[in-house]
C-alpha positions in Angstrom: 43.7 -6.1 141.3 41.5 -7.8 143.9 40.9 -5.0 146.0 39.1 -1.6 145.1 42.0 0.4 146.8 45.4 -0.6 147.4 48.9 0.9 148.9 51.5 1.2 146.2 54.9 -0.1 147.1 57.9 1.8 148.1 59.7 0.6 145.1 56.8 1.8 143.0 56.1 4.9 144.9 59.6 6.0 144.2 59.2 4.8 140.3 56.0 6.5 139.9 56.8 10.1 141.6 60.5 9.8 139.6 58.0 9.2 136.5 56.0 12.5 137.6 58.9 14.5 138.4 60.3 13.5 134.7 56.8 14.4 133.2 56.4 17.1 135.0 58.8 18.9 136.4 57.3 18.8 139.6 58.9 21.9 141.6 57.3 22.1 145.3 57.1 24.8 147.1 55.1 27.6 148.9 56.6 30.7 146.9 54.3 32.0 144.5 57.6 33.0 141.9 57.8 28.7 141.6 54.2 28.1 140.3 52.4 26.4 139.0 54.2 23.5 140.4 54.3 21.6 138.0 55.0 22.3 134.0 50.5 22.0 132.7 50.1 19.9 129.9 48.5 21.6 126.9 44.9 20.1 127.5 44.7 21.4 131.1 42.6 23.9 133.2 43.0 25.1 136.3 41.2 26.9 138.9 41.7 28.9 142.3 39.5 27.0 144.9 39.5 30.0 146.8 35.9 30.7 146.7 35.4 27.5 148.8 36.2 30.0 151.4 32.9 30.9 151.6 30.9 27.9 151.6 30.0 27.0 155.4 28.0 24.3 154.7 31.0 22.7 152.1 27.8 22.2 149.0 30.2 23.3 146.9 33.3 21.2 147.7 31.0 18.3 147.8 29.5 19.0 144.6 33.5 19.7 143.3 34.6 16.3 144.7 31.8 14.8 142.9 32.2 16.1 139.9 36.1 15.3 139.7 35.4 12.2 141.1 32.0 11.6 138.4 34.6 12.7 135.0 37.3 11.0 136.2 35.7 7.6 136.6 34.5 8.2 133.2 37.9 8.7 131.5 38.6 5.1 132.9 37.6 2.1 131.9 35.6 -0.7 133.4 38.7 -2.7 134.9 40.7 0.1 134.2 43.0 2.0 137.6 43.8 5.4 139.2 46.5 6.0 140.8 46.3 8.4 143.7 49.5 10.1 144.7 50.1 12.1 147.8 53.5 13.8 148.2 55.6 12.4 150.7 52.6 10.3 151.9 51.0 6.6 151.0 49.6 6.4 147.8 47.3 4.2 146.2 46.0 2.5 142.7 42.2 2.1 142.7 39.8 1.5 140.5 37.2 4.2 140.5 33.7 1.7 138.9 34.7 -0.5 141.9 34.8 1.8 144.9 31.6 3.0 146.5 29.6 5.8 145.6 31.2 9.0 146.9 28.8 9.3 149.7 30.7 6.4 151.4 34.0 8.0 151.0 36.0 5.7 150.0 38.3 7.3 147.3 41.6 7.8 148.2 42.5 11.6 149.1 40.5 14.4 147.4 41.0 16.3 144.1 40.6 19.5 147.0 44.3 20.6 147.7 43.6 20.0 151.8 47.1 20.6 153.3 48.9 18.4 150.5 49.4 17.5 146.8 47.0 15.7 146.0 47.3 14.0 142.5 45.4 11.3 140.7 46.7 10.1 137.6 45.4 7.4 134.9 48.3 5.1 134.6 49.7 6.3 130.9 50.0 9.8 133.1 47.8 11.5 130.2 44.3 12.5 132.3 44.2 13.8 135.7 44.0 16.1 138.2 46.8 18.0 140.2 46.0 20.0 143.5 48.3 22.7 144.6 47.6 23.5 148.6 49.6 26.8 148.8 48.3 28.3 145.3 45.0 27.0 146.4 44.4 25.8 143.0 43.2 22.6 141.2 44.3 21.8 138.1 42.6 19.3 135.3 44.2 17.5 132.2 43.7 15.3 129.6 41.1 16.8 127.0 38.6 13.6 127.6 38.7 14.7 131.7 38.3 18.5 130.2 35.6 17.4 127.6 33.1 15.8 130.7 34.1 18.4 134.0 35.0 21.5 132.4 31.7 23.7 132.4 30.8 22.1 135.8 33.8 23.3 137.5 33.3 26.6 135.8 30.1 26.5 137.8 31.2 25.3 141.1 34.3 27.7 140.9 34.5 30.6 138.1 36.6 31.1 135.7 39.9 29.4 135.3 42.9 31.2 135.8 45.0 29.2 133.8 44.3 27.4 130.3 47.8 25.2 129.1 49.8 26.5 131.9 49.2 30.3 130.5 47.3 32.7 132.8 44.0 32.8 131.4 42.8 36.1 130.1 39.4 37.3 131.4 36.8 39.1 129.2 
């Protein structure tokens, strides 16, 4: 891949969101009966980004993207690819060690569920991060994304309310 960022084909598109679908069992939707929208692998966590709401100056989203951003470049190798998958939108294969810094912007989308799904996705679909924009939630997986963002999240945004896909249990 020559470029940092790149459009993925239609042809791939299709293959890649069938793939997720598959994997998944990706289920849209803005009623709360349907989610999580998609079936959460063992090794995932998710949080409510709701207490963004309250953040006027966006630290904390910044800091979130970051973060996300940060752990999921490290889950990737060198030459290794993302892929960055918005529903019913262009998507994109990147690799994160060769975009610039995050204060450039330059990633494609954001882990923060703005309006879409946003999902990236290393390419053997094990580690990655799933946004839901009508839950409001953000979900991580793969234990080596979980090992390096966990505790940081939990900082940025509380406790998760899901562990596995099971509502977690507060104490």
């Amino acid at each position: 891949m020559h470029e940092a960022v790149v459009h993925i084909s239609e042809a791939e598109y299709r293959d890649v969101w069938e793939r997720f679908d598959t994997e998944f069992a990706f289920r849209p939707g803005m009623n709360p009966a349907t989610w999580p929208a998609i079936k959460e692998p063992l090794d995932s966590v998710t949080w409510s980004v709701a207490s963004l709401d309250d953040d006027p100056a966006y630290e904390r989203l910044d800091r979130l993207v970051e973060v996300v951003r940060q752990s999921l470049t490290a889950c990737v190798p060198p030459h290794g690819t993302l892929l960055a998958l918005d529903w019913q939108h262009t998507s994109f294969r990147f690799s994160p060690h060769r975009v610039p810094g995050s204060g450039q912007g330059r990633w494609p989308l954001s882990p923060y569920p703005d309006g879409d799904y946003y999902i990236y996705l290393s390419e053997d679909f094990r580690t990655g991060s799933f946004s839901h924009p009508w839950e409001g939630s953000l979900c991580l997986f793969g234990q080596g994304l979980l090992d390096v963002a966990s505790a940081k999240i939990d900082d940025i945004l509380g406790s998760p309310i899901r562990r596995s896909g099971l509502r977690a249990h507060h104490a």
